[in-house]
Structures are given as structure tokens and as C-alpha cells.
N, C-alpha and C positions, 0 to 999 in steps of 0.2 A: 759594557763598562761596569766596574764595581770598586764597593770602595771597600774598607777594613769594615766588619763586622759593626764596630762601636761606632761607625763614624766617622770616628779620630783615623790618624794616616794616612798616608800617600792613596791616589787614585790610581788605581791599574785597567790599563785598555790593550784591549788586541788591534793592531792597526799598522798602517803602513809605516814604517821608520824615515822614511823621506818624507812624511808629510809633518812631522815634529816640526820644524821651524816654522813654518807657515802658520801650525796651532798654536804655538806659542805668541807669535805677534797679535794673531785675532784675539786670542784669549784676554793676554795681556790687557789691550785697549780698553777692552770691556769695564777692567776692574781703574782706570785711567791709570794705568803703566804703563812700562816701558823696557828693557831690557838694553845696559849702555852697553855689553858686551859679551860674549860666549867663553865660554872656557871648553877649551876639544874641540875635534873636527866632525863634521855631520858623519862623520864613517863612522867614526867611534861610538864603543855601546855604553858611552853614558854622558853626556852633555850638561854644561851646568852654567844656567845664565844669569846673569848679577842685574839685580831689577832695582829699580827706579821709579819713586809716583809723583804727581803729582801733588805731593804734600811733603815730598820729602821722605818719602818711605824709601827705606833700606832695606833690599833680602834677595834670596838665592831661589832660584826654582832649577831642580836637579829633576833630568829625565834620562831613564835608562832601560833599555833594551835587554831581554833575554830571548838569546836564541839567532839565527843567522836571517837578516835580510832578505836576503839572496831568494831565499827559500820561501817568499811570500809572508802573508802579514805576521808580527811577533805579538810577546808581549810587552806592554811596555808599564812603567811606572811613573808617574809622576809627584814629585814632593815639593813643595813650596816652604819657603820660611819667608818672613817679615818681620819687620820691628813687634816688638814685646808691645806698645801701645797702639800698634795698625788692628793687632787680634787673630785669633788664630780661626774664626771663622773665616775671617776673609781670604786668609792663605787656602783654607778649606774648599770655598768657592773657583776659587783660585782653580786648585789642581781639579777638580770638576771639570771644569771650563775648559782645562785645556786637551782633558782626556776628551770630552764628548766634542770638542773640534773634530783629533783624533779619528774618533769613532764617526762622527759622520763625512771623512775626506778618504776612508778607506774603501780601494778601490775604484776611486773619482781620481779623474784627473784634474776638475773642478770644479767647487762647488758655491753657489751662491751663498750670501754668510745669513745664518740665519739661526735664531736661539729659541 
């Protein structure tokens, strides 16, 4: 896993593209979110889930794939946004979290949750 140079920006993980939803849930929880729906279908190479916290927090977390499934693991991306007063660290932690799921489900069929 790696992130942008400065920090700032999306996390990008090499990893299985079928395990994206499953990282997202675990992820999610962690930070007490939620995701009330998906936008696209798990085929599609770029998925975009509308999040929910418990405090009320509004935001998007967009993941997307370059490169063909099929063919074994890709790369993938992941970017978070959240309300302007949630903070963009958190969003930050956020796409961490869900790339290092990611990264340690690659390969597993599966894994015990563990941070």
C-alpha cells in the first residue's frame, strides 16, 4: 500500500477487486460508519458508496480499479470525502483503513479482522 507523496490523496492498493466490499464494511465500522448504499455494480471498475456516521456525517468513498480482474490482483484506489467539519484526516484514515483491509484479504479467502 502507498499513499500520495504528501499524505494528502487517495490510498492506492494492489489487491483483489472482489474483496473491495467486504474492506469497505470492516473499514467503515472502525471509523463508526456506515454505507446506506452503493452506486455501480461490484463488476464495474469504479464503485462509489454514500456514507453515513454516527454523528451524522455525510460523504462519499469512491473505489476504483485499474487493469482487468480476471487477470489476478489490480490496482486499486481508494478516496474518501466527508463533511467539511468531520475533517480530512479522518477521511484520510479512512482510505488507509480500507486499502490495508485490501491488502491484508489479498489472496485469503479469509481473514480474521485484525488492525
Amino acid at each position: 500500500m502507498h499513499l500520495a507523496a504528501s499524505g494528502e490523496g487517495p490510498a492506492v492498493v494492489v489487491g483483489d477487486w472482489d474483496d473491495v466490499e467486504a474492506a469497505v464494511r470492516v473499514a467503515l465500522s472502525r471509523h463508526e460508519l456506515t454505507f446506506a448504499r452503493r452506486e455501480g455494480r461490484l463488476s464495474d471498475p469504479v464503485l462509489v458508496y454514500i456514507v453515513h456516521g454516527v454523528r451524522d456525517e455525510r460523504g462519499t468513498l469512491r473505489v476504483e480499479r485499474s487493469g482487468d480482474p480476471g487477470a489476478g490482483a489490480v490496482e486499486i484506489t481508494v478516496a474518501c470525502r466527508l463533511d467539511p467539519a468531520t475533517g480530512a484526516a479522518r477521511a484520510r484514515a479512512v482510505e488507509r483503513d480500507v486499502a490495508r483491509r485490501i491488502e491484508q484479504l489479498r489472496g485469503e479467502v479469509a481473514r480474521p479482522l485484525a488492525w
